[in-house]
PDB file of N, CA, C and O in Angstrom:
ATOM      1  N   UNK A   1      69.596 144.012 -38.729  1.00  0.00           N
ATOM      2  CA  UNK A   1      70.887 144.675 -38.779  1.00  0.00           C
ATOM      3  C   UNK A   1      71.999 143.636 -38.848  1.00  0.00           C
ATOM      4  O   UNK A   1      73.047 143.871 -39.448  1.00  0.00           O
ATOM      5  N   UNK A   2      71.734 142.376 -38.169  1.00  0.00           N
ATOM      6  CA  UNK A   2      72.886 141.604 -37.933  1.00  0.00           C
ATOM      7  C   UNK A   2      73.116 140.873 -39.493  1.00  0.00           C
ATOM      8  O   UNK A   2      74.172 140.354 -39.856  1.00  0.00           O
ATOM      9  N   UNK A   3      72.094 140.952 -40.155  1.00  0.00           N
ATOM     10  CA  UNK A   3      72.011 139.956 -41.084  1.00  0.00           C
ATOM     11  C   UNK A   3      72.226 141.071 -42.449  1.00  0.00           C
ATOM     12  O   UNK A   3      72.404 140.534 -43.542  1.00  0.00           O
ATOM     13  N   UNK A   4      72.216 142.133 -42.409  1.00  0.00           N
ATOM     14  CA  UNK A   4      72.777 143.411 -42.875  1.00  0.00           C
ATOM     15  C   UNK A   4      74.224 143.445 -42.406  1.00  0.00           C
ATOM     16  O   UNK A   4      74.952 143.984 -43.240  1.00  0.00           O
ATOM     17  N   UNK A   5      74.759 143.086 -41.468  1.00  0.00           N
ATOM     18  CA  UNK A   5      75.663 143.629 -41.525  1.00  0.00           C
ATOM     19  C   UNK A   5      75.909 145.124 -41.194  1.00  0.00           C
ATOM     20  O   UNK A   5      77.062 145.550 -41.119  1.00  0.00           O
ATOM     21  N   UNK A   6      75.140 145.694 -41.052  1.00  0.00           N
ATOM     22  CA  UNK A   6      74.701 147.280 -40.714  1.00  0.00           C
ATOM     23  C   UNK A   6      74.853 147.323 -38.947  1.00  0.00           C
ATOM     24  O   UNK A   6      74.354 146.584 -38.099  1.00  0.00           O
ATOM     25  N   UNK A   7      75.701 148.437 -38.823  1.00  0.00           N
ATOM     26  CA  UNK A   7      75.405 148.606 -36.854  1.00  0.00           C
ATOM     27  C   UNK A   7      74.244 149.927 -37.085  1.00  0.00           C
ATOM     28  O   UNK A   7      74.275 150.411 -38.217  1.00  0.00           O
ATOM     29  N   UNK A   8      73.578 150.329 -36.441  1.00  0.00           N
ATOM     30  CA  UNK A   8      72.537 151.574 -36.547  1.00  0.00           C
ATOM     31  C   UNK A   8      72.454 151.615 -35.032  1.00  0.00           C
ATOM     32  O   UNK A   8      72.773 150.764 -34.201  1.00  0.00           O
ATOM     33  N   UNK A   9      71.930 152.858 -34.892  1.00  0.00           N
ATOM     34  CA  UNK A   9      71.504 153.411 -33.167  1.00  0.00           C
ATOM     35  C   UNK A   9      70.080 152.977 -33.426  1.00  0.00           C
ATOM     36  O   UNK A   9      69.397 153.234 -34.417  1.00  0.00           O
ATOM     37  N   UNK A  10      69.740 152.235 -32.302  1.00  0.00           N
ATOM     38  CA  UNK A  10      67.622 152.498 -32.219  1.00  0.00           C
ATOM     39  C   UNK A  10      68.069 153.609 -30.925  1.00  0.00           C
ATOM     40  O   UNK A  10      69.077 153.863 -30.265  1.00  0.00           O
ATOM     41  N   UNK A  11      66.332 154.184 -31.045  1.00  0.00           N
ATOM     42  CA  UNK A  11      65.666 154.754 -30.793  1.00  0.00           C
ATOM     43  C   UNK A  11      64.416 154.737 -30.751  1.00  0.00           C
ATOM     44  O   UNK A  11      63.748 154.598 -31.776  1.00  0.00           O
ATOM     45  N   UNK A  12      63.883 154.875 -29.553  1.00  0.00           N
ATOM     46  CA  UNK A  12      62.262 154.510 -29.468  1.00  0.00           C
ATOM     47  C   UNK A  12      61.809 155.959 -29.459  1.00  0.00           C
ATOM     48  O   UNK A  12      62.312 156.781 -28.693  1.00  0.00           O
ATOM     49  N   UNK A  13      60.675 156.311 -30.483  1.00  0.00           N
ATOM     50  CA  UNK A  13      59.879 157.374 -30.395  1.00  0.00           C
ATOM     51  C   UNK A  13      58.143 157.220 -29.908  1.00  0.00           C
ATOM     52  O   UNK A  13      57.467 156.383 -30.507  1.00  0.00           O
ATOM     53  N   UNK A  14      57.804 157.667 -29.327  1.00  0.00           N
ATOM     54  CA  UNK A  14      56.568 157.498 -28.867  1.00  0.00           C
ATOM     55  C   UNK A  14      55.438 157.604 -29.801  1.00  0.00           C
ATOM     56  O   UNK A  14      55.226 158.730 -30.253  1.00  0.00           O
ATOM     57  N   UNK A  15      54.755 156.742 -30.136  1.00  0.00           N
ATOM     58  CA  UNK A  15      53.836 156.826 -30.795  1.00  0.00           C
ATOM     59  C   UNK A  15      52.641 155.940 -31.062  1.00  0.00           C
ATOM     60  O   UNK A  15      52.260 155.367 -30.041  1.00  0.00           O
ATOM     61  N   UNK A  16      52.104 155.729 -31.903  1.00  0.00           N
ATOM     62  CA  UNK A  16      51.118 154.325 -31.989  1.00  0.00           C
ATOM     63  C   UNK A  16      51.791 153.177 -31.840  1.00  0.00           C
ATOM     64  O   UNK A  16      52.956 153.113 -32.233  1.00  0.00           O
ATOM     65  N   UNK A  17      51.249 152.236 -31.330  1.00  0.00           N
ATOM     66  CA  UNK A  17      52.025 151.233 -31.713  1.00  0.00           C
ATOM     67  C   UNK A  17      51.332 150.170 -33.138  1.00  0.00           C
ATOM     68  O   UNK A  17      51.664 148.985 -33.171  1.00  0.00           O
ATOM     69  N   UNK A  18      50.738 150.529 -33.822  1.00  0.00           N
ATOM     70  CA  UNK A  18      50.195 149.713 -34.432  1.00  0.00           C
ATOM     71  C   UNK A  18      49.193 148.507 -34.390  1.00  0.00           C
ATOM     72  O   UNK A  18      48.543 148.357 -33.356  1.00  0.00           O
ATOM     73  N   UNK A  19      48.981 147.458 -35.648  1.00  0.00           N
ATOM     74  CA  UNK A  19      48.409 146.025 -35.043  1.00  0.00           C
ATOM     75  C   UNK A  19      49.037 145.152 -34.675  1.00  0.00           C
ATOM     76  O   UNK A  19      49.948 144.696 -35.366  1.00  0.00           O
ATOM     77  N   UNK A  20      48.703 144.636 -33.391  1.00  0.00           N
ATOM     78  CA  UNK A  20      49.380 144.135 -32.549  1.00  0.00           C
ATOM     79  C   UNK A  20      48.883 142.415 -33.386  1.00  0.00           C
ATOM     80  O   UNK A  20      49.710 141.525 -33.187  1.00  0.00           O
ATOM     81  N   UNK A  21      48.092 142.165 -33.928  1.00  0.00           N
ATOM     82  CA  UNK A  21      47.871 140.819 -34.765  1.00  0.00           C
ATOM     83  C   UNK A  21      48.800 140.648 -36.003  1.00  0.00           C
ATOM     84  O   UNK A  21      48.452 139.652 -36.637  1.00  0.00           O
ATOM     85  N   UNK A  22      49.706 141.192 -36.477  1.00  0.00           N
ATOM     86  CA  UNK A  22      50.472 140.570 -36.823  1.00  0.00           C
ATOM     87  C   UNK A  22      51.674 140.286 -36.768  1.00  0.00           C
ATOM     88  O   UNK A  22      52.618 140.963 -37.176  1.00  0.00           O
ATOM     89  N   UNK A  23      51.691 139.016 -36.131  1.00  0.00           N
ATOM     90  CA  UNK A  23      52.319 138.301 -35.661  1.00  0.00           C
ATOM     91  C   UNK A  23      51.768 137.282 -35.796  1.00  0.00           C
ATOM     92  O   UNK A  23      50.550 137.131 -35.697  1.00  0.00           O
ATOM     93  N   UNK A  24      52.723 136.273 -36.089  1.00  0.00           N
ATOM     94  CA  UNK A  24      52.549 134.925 -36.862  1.00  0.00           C
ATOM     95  C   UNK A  24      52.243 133.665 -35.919  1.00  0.00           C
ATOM     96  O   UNK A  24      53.235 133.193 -35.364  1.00  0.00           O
ATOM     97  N   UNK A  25      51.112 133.108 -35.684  1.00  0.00           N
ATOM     98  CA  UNK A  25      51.146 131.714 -34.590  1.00  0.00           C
ATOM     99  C   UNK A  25      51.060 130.691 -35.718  1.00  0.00           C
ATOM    100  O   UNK A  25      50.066 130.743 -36.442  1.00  0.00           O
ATOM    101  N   UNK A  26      51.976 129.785 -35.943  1.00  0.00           N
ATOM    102  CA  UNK A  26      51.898 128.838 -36.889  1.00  0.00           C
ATOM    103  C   UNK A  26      51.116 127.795 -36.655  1.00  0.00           C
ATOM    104  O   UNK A  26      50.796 127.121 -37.634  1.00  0.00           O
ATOM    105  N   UNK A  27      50.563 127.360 -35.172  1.00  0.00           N
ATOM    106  CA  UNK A  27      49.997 126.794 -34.650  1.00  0.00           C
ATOM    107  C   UNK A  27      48.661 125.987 -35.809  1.00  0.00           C
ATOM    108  O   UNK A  27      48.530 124.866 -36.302  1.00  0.00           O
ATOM    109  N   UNK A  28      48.022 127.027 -35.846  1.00  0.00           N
ATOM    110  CA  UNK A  28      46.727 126.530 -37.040  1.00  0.00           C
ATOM    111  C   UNK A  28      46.838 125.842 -38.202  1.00  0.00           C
ATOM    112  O   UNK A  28      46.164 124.996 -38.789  1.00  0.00           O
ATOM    113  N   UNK A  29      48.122 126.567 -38.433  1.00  0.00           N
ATOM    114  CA  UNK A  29      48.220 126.284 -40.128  1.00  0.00           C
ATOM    115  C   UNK A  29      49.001 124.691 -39.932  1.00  0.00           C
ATOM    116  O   UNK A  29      48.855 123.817 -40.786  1.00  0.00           O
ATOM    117  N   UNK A  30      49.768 124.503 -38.785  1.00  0.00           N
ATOM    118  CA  UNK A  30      50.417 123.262 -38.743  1.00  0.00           C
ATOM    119  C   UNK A  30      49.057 122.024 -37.848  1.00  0.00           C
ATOM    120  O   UNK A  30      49.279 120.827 -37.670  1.00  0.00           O
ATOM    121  N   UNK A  31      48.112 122.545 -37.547  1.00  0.00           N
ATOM    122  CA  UNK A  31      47.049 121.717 -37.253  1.00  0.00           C
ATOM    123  C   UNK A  31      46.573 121.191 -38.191  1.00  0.00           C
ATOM    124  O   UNK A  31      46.756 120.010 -38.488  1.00  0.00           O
ATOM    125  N   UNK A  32      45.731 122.170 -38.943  1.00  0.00           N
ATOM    126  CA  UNK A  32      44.863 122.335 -40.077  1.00  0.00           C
ATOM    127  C   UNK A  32      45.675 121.474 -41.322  1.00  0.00           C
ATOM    128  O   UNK A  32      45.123 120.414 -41.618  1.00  0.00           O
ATOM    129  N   UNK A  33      46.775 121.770 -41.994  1.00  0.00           N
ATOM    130  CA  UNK A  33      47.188 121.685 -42.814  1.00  0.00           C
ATOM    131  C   UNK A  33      48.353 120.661 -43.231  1.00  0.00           C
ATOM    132  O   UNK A  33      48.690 120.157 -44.302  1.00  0.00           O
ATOM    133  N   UNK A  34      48.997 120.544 -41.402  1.00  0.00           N
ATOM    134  CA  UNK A  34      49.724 119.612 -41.346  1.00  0.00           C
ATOM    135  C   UNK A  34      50.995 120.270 -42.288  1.00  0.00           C
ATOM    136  O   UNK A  34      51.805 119.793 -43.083  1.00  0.00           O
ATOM    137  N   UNK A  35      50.694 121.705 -41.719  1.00  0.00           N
ATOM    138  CA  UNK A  35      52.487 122.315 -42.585  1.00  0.00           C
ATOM    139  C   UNK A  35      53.584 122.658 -41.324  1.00  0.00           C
ATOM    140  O   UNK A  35      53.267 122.645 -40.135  1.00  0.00           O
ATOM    141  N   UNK A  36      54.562 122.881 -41.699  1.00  0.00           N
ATOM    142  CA  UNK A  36      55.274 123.393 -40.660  1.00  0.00           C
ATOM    143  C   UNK A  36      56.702 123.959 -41.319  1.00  0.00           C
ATOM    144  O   UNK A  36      57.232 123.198 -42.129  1.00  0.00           O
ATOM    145  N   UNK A  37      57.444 125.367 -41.012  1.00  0.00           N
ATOM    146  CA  UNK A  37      57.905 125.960 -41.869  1.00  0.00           C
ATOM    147  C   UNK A  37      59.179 124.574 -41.852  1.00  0.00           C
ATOM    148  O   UNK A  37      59.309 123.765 -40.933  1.00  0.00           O
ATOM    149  N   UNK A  38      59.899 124.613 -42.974  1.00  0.00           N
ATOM    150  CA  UNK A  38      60.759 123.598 -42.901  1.00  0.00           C
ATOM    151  C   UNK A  38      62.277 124.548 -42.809  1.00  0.00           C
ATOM    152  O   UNK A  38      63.274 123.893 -43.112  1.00  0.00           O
ATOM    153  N   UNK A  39      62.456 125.621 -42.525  1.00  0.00           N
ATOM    154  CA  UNK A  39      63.815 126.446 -42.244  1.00  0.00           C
ATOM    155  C   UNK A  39      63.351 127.210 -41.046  1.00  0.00           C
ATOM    156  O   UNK A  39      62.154 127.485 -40.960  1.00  0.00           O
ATOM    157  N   UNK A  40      63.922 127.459 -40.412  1.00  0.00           N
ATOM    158  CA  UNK A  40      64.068 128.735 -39.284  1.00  0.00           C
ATOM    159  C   UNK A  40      63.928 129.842 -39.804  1.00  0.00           C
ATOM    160  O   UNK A  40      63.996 130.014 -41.021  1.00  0.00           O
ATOM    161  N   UNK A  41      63.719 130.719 -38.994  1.00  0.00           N
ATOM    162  CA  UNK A  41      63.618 131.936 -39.207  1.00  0.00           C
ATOM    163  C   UNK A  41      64.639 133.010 -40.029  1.00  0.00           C
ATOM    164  O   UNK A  41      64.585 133.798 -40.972  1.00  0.00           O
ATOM    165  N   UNK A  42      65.473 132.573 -39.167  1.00  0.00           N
ATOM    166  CA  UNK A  42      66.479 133.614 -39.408  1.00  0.00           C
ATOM    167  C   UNK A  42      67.489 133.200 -40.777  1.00  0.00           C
ATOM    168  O   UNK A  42      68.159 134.066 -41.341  1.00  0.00           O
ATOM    169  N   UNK A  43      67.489 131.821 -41.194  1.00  0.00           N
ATOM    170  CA  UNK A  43      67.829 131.073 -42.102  1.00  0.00           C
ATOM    171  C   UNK A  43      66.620 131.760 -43.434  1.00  0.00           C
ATOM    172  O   UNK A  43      67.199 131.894 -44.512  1.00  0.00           O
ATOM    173  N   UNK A  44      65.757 132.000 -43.452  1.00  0.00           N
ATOM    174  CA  UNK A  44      64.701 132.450 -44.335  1.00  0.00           C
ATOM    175  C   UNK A  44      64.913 133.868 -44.799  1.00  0.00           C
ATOM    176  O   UNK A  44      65.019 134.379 -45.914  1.00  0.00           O
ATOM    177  N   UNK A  45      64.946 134.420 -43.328  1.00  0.00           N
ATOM    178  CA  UNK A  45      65.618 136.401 -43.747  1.00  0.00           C
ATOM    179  C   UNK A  45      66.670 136.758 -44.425  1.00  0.00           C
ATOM    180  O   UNK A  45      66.767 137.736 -45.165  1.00  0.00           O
ATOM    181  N   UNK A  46      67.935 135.504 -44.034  1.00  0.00           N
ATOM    182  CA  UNK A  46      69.313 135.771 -44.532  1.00  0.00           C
ATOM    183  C   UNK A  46      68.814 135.367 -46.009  1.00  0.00           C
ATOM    184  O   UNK A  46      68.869 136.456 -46.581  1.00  0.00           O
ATOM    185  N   UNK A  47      68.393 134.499 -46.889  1.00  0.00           N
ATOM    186  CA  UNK A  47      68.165 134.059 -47.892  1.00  0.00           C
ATOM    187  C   UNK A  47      67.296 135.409 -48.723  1.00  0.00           C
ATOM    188  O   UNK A  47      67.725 135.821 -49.801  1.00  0.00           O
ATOM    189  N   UNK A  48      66.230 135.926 -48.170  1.00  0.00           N
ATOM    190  CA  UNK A  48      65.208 136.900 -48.617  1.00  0.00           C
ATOM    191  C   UNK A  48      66.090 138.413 -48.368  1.00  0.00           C
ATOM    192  O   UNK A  48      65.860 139.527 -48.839  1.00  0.00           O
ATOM    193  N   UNK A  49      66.888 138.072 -47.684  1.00  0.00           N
ATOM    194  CA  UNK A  49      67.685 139.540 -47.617  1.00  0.00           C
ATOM    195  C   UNK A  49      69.005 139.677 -48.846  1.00  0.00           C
ATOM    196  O   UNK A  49      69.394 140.770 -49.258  1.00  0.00           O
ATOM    197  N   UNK A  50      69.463 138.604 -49.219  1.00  0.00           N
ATOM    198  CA  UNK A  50      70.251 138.519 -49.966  1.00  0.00           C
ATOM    199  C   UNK A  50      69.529 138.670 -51.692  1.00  0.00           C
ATOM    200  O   UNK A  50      70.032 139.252 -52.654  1.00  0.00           O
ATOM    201  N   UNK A  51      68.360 138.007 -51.628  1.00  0.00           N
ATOM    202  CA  UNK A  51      67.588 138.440 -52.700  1.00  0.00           C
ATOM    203  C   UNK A  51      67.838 139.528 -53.097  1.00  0.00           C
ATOM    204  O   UNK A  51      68.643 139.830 -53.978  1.00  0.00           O
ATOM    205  N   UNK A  52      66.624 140.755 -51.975  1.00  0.00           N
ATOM    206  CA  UNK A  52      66.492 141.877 -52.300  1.00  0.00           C
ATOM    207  C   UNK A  52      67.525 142.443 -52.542  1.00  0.00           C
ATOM    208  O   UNK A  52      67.566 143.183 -53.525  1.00  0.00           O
ATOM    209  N   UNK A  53      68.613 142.274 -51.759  1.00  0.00           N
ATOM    210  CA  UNK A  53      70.091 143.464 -52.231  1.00  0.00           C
ATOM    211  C   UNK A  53      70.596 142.755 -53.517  1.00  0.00           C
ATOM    212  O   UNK A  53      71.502 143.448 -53.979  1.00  0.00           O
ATOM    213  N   UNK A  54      70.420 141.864 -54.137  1.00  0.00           N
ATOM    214  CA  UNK A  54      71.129 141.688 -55.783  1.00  0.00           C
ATOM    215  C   UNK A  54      69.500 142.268 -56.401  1.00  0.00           C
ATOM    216  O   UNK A  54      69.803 143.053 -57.299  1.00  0.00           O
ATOM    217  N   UNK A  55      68.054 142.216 -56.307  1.00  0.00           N
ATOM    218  CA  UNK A  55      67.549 142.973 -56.862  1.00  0.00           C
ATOM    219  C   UNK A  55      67.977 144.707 -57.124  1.00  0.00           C
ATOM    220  O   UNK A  55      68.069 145.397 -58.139  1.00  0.00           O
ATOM    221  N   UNK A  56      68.141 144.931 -55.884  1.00  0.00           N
ATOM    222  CA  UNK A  56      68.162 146.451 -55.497  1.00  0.00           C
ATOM    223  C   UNK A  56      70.257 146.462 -56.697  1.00  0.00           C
ATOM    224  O   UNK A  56      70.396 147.576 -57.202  1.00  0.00           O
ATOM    225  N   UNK A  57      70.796 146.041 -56.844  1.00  0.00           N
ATOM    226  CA  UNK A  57      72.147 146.050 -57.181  1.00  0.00           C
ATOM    227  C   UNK A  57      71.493 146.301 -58.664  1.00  0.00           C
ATOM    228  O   UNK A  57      71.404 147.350 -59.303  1.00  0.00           O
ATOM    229  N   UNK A  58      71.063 144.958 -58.991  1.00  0.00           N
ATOM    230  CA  UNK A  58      70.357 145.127 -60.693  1.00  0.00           C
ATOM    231  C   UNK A  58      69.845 146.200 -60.931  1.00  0.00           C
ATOM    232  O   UNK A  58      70.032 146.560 -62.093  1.00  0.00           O
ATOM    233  N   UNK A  59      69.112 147.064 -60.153  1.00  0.00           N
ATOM    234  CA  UNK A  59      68.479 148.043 -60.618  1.00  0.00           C
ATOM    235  C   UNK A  59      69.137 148.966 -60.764  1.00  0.00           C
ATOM    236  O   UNK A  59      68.946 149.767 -61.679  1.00  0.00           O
ATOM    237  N   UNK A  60      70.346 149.105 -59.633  1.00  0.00           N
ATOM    238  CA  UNK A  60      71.338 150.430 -59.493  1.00  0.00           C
ATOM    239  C   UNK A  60      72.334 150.145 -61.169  1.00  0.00           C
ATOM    240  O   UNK A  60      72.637 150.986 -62.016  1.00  0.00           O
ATOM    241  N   UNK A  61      72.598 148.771 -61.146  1.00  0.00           N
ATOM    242  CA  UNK A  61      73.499 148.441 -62.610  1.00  0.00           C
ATOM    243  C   UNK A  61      72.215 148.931 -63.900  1.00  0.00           C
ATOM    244  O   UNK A  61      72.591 149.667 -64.812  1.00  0.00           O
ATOM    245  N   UNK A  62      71.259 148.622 -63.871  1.00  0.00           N
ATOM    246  CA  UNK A  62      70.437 149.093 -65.059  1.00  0.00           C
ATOM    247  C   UNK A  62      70.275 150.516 -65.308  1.00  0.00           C
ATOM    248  O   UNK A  62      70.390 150.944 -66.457  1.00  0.00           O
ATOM    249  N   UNK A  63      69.944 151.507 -64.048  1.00  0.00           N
ATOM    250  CA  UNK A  63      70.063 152.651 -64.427  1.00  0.00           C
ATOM    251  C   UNK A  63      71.296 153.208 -64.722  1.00  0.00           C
ATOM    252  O   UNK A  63      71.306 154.268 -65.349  1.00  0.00           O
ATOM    253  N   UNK A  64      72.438 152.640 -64.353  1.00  0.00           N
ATOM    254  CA  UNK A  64      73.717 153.075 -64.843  1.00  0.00           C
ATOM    255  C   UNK A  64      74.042 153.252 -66.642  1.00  0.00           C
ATOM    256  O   UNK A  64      74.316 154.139 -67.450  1.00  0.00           O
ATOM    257  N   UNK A  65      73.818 151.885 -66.603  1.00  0.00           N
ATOM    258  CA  UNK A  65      73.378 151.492 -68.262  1.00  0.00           C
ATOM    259  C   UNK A  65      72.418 152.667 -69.151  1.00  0.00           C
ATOM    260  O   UNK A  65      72.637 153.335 -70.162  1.00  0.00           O
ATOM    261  N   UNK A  66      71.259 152.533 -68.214  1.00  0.00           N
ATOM    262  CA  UNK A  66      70.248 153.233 -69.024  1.00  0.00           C
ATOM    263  C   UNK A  66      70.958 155.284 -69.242  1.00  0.00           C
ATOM    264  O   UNK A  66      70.812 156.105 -70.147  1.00  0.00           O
ATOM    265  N   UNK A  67      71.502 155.318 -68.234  1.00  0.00           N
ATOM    266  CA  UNK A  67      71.866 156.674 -68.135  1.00  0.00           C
ATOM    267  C   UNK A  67      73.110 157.267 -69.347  1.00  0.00           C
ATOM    268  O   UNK A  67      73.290 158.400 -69.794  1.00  0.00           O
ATOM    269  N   UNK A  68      73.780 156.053 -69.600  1.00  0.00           N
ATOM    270  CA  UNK A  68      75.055 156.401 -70.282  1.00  0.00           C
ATOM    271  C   UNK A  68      74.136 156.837 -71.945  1.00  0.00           C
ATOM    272  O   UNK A  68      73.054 156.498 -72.426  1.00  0.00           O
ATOM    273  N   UNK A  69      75.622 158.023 -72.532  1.00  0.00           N
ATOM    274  CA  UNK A  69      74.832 158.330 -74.021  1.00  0.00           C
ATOM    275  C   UNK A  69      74.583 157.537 -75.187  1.00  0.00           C
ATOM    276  O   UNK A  69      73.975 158.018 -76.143  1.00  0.00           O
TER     277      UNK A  69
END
């Protein structure tokens, strides 16, 4: 939301909770592989969030296009 820009109400509804394995331990992969993410987290979402909303924009501008006579 913060990175939206969006305020929203939560609300917890009772229900499954799902798989609880995913969730990310980088641990292995930075053993094994000798990787380690090189941005933060939240530096990664803001970037991948900005993506999707100029995807999601292009698409709203293409069907505009596509719609006219």
């Amino acid at each position: 939301m913060q990175i939206a820009g969006k305020k929203l109400s939560l609300r917890h509804i009772k229900g499954p909770l799902g798989v609880r394995g995913r969730n990310s331990d980088n641990r292995l992969i930075e053993e094994k592989l000798s990787w380690r993410p090189s941005r933060p987290l939240e530096e990664g979402l803001e970037k991948t969030y900005a993506w999707v909303a100029q995807q999601v924009e292009a698409a709203k501008a293409s069907e505009l296009v596509g719609a006219r006579p």
